[in-house]
Structures are given as structure tokens and as C-alpha cells.
C-alpha angles and dihedrals in degrees: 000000000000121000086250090051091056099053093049088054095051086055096047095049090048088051078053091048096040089055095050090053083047091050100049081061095060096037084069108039094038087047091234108156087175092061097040097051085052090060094053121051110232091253104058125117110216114196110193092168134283095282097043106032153328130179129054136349094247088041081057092044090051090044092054091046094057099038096039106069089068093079127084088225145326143202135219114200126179134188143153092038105186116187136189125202113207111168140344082280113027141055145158132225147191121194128170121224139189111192120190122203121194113202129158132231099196107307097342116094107225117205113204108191123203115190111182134117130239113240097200133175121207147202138195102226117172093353092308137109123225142147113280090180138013135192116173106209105203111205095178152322138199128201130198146139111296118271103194125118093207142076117240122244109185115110121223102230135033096306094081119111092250098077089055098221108319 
């Protein structure tokens, strides 16, 4: 492979990467367990910390889809995705996230705010990228009565406007 080759492969596996890391977004605030087996391979430990999580990422994706529902709402957010490509089939990332989780406590809306960063390994199994290994580093959180003036419209499942239908 040519040097350029190279290079154009090395982009094209990071926008893999980079989608993997958007879908697993979506795969929680959208509650879609479907989407968010298919960013970890079964395989992988996920360590969120002692008091969060530790196991493997599906036993994470089943934990957030029994305990999430229980929200009003949440927001994954992620920024400053740094990826390094070490290999045709491996690579490492840091991305920084800020997640945002609505409960109630009677009538007051209560935010709970994570900001970390998730520290993944990945591997290129069967032509796909997904995450071989996962520590999510928390580097703070605040939590406080809601602030918003209006009323959220997003829908938790595949009826939101996002999958277009499908």
C-alpha cells in the first residue's frame, strides 16, 4: 500500500471509529440496546468505575436499559475525539463526554451531569470496528434542580425524529 493509501485508509477507519463512538450515543439516549451491543464486541470488559459499573460492555448496555427508563431524559454529548491508529486492525481513542440525566422528584425536575472521558481500545473484527476494551475516566459531575423553560420533545425509542422513519 502507498503511503497515500495508507493515509486514506487511516481516515476512513477513524470516521468508522468516530461513528461507533456517535452510535453508542444514541444507542443510550435513544434506549437502543440493538445499536449499543453492536459498538462493544462481546467480549469487551468496561470498567465505569466501582460504584457505576464494572463488567462488560453488553452487561453495561443491558444495565443502562433497565435503569434508564427511569429518567425523564438524558444526553450524550461527545467532543475532542482523539484517535490512534495502530495497526490495519487496532486503535486507540479519547473522547470527552458530558451526559445529562432529567429525573423528578415529585414535581421538580432533577439534572444529574456526568464529564469524563471514555479511554477505548478497539479492534477491526470481520471488517467492523468496535470497542475491545473500555475505562471511563469521570472527571466530575454536578447535580441540581432543572433549570429549562421547555418542555422536552425527543422521544426515547425509535419513534424520535432522528431515525427518520424508519
Amino acid at each position: 500500500m502507498s503511503d497515500m493509501e495508507t493515509q486514506l485508509q487511516q481516515l476512513l477507519d477513524k470516521q468508522a471509529i468516530t461513528e461507533r463512538i456517535y452510535d453508542y450515543g444514541r444507542s443510550m439516549d435513544r434506549l437502543d440496546k440493538e445499536l449499543g451491543y453492536a459498538v462493544f464486541h462481546a467480549d469487551c470488559p468496561a470498567d465505569y468505575g466501582e460504584q457505576m459499573f464494572v463488567g462488560t460492555g453488553h452487561g453495561f448496555v443491558d444495565m443502562c436499559m433497565s435503569v434508564h427508563p427511569h429518567f425523564h431524559a438524558h444526553s450524550h454529548q461527545f467532543s475532542n475525539i482523539r484517535i490512534w491508529i495502530d495497526g490495519p486492525d487496532k486503535a486507540r481513542s479519547e473522547t470527552y463526554a458530558d451526559v445529562t440525566l432529567r429525573r423528578y422528584e415529585g414535581d421538580q425536575a432533577q439534572d444529574i451531569r456526568n464529564l469524563g472521558r471514555y479511554i477505548d481500545r478497539w479492534e477491526k473484527r470481520d471488517g467492523e470496528w468496535r470497542i475491545a476494551e473500555r475505562k471511563f475516566v469521570l472527571d466530575f459531575d454536578v447535580s441540581g434542580p432543572a433549570t429549562g423553560a421547555f418542555a422536552t420533545t425527543g422521544k426515547r425509542d425509535r419513534t424520535d425524529p432522528s431515525y427518520f422513519g424508519n
